[in-house]
C-alpha positions as a Markdown table, in Angstrom:
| # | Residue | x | y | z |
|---|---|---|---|---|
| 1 | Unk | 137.7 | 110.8 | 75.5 |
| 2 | Unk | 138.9 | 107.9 | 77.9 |
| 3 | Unk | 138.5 | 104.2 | 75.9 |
| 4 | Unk | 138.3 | 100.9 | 78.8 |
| 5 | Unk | 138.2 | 98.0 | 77.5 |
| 6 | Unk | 135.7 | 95.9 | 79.7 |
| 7 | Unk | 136.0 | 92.5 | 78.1 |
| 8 | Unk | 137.4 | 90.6 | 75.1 |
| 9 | Unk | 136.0 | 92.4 | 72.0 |
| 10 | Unk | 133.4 | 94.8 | 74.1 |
| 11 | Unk | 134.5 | 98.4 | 74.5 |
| 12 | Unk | 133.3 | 101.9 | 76.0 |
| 13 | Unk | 133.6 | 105.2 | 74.8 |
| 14 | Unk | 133.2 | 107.7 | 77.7 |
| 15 | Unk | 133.6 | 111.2 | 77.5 |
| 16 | Unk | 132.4 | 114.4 | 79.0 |
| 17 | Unk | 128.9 | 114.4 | 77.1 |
| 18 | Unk | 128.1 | 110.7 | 77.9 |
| 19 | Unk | 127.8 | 111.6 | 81.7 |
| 20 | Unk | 126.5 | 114.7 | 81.2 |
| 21 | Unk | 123.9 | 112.8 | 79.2 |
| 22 | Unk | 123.8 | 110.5 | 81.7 |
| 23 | Unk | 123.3 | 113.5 | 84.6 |
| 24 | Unk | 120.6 | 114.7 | 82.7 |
| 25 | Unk | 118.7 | 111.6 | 82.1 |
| 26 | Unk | 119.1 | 110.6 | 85.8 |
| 27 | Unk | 117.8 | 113.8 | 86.8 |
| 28 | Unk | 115.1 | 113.8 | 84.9 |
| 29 | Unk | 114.1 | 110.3 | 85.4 |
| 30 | Unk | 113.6 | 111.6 | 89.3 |
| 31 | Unk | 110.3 | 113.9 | 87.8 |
| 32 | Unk | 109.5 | 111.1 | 85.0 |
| 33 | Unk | 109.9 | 107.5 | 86.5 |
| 34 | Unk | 106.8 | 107.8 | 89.2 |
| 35 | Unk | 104.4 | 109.0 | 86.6 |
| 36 | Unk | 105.3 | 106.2 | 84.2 |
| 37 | Unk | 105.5 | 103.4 | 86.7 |
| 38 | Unk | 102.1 | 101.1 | 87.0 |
| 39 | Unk | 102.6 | 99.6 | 90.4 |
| 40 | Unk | 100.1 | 97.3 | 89.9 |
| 41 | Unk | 102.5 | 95.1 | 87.3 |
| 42 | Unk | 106.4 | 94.3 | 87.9 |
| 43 | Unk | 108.1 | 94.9 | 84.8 |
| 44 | Unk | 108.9 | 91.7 | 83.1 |
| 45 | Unk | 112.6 | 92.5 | 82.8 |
| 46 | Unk | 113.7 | 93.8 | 86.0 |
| 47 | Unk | 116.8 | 95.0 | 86.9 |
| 48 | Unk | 118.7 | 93.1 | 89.7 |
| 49 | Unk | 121.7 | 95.5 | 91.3 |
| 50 | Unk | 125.0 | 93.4 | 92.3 |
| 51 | Unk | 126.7 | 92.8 | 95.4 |
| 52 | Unk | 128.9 | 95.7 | 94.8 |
| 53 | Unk | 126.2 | 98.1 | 93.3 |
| 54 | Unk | 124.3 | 97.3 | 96.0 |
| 55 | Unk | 126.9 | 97.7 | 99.0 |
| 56 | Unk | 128.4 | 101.2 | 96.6 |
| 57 | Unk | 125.3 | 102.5 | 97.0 |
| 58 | Unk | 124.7 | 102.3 | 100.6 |
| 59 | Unk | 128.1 | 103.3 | 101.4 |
| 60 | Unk | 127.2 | 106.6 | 99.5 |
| 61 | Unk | 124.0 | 107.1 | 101.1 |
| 62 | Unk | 125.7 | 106.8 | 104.5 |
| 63 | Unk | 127.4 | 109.8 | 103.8 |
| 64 | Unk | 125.4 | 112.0 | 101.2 |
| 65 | Unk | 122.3 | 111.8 | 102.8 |
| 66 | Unk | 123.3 | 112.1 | 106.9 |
| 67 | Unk | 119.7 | 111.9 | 108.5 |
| 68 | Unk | 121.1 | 111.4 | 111.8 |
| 69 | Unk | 119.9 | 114.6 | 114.4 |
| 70 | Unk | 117.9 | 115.5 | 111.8 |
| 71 | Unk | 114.1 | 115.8 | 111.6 |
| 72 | Unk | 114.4 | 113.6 | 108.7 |
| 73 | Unk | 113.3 | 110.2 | 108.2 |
| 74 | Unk | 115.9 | 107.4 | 109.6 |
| 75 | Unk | 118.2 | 106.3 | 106.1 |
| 76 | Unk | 117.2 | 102.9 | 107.8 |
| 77 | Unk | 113.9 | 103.0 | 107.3 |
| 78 | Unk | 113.5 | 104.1 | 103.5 |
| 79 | Unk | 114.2 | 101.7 | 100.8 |
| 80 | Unk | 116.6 | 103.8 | 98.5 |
| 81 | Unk | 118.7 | 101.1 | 97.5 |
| 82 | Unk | 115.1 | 99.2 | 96.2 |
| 83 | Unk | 114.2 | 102.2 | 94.8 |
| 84 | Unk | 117.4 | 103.1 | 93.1 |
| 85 | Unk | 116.9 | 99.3 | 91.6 |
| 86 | Unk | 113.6 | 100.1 | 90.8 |
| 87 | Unk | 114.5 | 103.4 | 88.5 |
| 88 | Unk | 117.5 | 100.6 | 87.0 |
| 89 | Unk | 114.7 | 98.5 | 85.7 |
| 90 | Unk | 113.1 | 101.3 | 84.0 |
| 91 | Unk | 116.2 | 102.6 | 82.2 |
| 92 | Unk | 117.1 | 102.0 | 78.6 |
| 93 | Unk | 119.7 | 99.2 | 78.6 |
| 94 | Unk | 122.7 | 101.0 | 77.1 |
| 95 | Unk | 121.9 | 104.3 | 79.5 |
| 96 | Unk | 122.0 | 101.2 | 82.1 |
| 97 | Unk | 125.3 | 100.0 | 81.3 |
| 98 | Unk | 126.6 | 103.4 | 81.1 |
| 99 | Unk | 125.5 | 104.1 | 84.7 |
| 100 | Unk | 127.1 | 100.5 | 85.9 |
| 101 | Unk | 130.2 | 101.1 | 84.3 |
| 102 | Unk | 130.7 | 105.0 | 86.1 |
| 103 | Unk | 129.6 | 102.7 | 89.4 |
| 104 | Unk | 132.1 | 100.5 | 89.1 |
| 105 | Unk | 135.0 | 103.5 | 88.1 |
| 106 | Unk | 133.6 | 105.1 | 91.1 |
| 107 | Unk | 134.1 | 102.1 | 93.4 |
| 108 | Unk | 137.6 | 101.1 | 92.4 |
| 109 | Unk | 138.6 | 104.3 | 91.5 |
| 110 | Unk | 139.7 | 105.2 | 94.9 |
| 111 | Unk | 142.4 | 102.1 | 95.0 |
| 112 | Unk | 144.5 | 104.9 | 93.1 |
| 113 | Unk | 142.9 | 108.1 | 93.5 |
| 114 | Unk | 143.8 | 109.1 | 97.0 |
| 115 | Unk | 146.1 | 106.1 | 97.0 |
| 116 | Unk | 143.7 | 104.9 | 99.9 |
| 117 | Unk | 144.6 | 101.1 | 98.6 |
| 118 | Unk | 141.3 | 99.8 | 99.2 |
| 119 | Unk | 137.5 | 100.4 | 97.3 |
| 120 | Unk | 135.1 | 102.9 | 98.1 |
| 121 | Unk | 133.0 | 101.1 | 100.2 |
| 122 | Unk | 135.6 | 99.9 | 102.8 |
| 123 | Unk | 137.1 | 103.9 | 103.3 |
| 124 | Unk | 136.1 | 105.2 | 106.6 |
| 125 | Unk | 133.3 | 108.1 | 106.6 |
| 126 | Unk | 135.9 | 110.8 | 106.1 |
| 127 | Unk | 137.6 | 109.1 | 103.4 |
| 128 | Unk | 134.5 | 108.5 | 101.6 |
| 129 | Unk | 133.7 | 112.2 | 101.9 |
| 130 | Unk | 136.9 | 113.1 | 100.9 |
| 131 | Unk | 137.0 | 111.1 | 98.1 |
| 132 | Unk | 133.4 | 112.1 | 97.0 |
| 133 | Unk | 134.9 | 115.9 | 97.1 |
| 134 | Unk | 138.0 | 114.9 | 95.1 |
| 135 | Unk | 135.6 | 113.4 | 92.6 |
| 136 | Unk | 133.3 | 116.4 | 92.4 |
| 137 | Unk | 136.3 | 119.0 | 91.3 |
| 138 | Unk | 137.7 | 116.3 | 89.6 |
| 139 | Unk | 137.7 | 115.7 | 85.6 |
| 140 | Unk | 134.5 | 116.2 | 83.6 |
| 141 | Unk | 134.2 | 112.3 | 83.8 |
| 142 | Unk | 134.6 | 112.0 | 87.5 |
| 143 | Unk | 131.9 | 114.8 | 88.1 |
| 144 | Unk | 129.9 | 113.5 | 85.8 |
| 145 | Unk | 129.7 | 110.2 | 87.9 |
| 146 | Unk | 129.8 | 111.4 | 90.9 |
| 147 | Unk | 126.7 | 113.5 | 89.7 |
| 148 | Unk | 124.7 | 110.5 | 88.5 |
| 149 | Unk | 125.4 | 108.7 | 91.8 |
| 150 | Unk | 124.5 | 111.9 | 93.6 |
| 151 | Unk | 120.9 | 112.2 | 91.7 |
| 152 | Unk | 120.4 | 108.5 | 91.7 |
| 153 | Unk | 120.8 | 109.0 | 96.1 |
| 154 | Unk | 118.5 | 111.5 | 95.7 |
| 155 | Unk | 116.0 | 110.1 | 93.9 |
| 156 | Unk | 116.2 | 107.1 | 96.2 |
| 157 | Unk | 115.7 | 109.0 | 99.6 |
| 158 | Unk | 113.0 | 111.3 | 98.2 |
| 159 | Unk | 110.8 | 108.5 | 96.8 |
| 160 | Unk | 109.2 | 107.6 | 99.7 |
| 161 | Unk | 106.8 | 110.5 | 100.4 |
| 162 | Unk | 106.8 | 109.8 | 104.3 |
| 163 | Unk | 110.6 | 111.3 | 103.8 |
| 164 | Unk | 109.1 | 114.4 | 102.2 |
| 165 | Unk | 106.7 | 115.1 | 105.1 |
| 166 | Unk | 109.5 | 116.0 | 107.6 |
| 167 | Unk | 110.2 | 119.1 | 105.1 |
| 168 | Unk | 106.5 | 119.7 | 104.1 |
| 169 | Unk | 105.4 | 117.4 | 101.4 |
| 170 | Unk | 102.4 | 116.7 | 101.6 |
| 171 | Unk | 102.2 | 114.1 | 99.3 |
| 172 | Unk | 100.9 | 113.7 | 95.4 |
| 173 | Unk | 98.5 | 117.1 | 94.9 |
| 174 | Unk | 96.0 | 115.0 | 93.0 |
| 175 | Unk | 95.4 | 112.3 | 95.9 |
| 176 | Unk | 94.7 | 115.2 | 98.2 |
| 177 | Unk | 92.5 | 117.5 | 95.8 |
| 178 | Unk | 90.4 | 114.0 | 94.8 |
| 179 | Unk | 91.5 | 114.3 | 91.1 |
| 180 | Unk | 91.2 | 110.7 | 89.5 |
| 181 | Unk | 94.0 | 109.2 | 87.8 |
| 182 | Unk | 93.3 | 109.6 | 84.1 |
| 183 | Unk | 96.7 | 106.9 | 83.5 |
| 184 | Unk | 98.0 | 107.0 | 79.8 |
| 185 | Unk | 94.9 | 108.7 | 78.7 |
| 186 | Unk | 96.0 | 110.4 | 74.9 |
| 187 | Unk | 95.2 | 113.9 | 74.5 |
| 188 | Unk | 92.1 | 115.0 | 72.4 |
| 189 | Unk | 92.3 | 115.0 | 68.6 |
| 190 | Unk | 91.4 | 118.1 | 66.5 |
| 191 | Unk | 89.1 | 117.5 | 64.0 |
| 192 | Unk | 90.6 | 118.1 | 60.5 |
| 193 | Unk | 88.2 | 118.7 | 57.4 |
């Protein structure tokens, strides 16, 4: 169990189960988060990613997700930091905090680890995939992390469904069988006597 002190009086608890957790959630958030969303209303307490969230995260995708002389849809042209912002606004605030704090232990992590002197986002490419390697064999904490970041990319990039269509996707099943939307519908009641 590793304690970090983040400010005067506030401090974390990580340890091995709180990123698995955290792996778990994110993952399953990728299945959950587009059936819950209502895209006609912006949730009233959205989620605004930092400067250095925001840069972290494209820096990873840069590397994870290498579209370039691929059949795959351009990483320029899909939105996966918006959408990684997008699955932030939907997440419970102290799963939220969690998953900023491993962002930030990622980012600044690699001014020791490595000894590379500098923050993840200004490493060249092989540095950054170097250092994304280290992290995955690392401790449970630093694969735990590295996971999240790795299922938030993910999640991201696969989002927009023109993506999917370079590996099949067709799109949403129900749109092209005509099935109607039933939204929050509850399930029937049985009848008790």
């Amino acid at each position: 169990m590793i304690q970090c002190r983040v400010g005067p009086g506030v401090q974390y608890k990580f340890s091995r189960r709180t990123f698995t957790k955290l792996s778990v959630l994110t993952g399953a958030s990728a299945l959950v988060l587009p059936a819950c969303s209502d895209d006609a209303s912006d949730p009233s307490d959205k989620v605004t990613l930092t400067a250095d969230e925001r840069e972290l995260l494209e820096r990873f995708a840069e590397v994870y997700v290498p579209t370039e002389g691929t059949s795959l849809k351009p990483l320029s042209e899909v939105p996966v930091v918006d959408n990684i912002e997008h699955a932030f606004s939907l997440m419970d605030s102290e799963i939220l905090e969690q998953v900023r704090i491993g962002l930030k232990l990622f980012n600044y992590g690699s001014i020791l680890i490595g000894l590379h002197l500098a923050r993840f986002v200004h490493l060249s490419v092989e540095q950054r995939i170097g250092y994304i390697r280290r992290w995955e064999e690392g401790i449970e904490i630093q694969r735990g992390i590295s996971t999240v970041i790795k299922k938030l990319m993910c999640y991201g990039y696969w989002q927009d469904i023109e993506a999917g269509r370079a590996i099949g996707y067709q799109g949403p099943v129900s749109e092209a069988a005509g099935i109607s939307s039933l939204g929050n519908t509850p399930m029937p009641q049985v009848a008790t006597e």
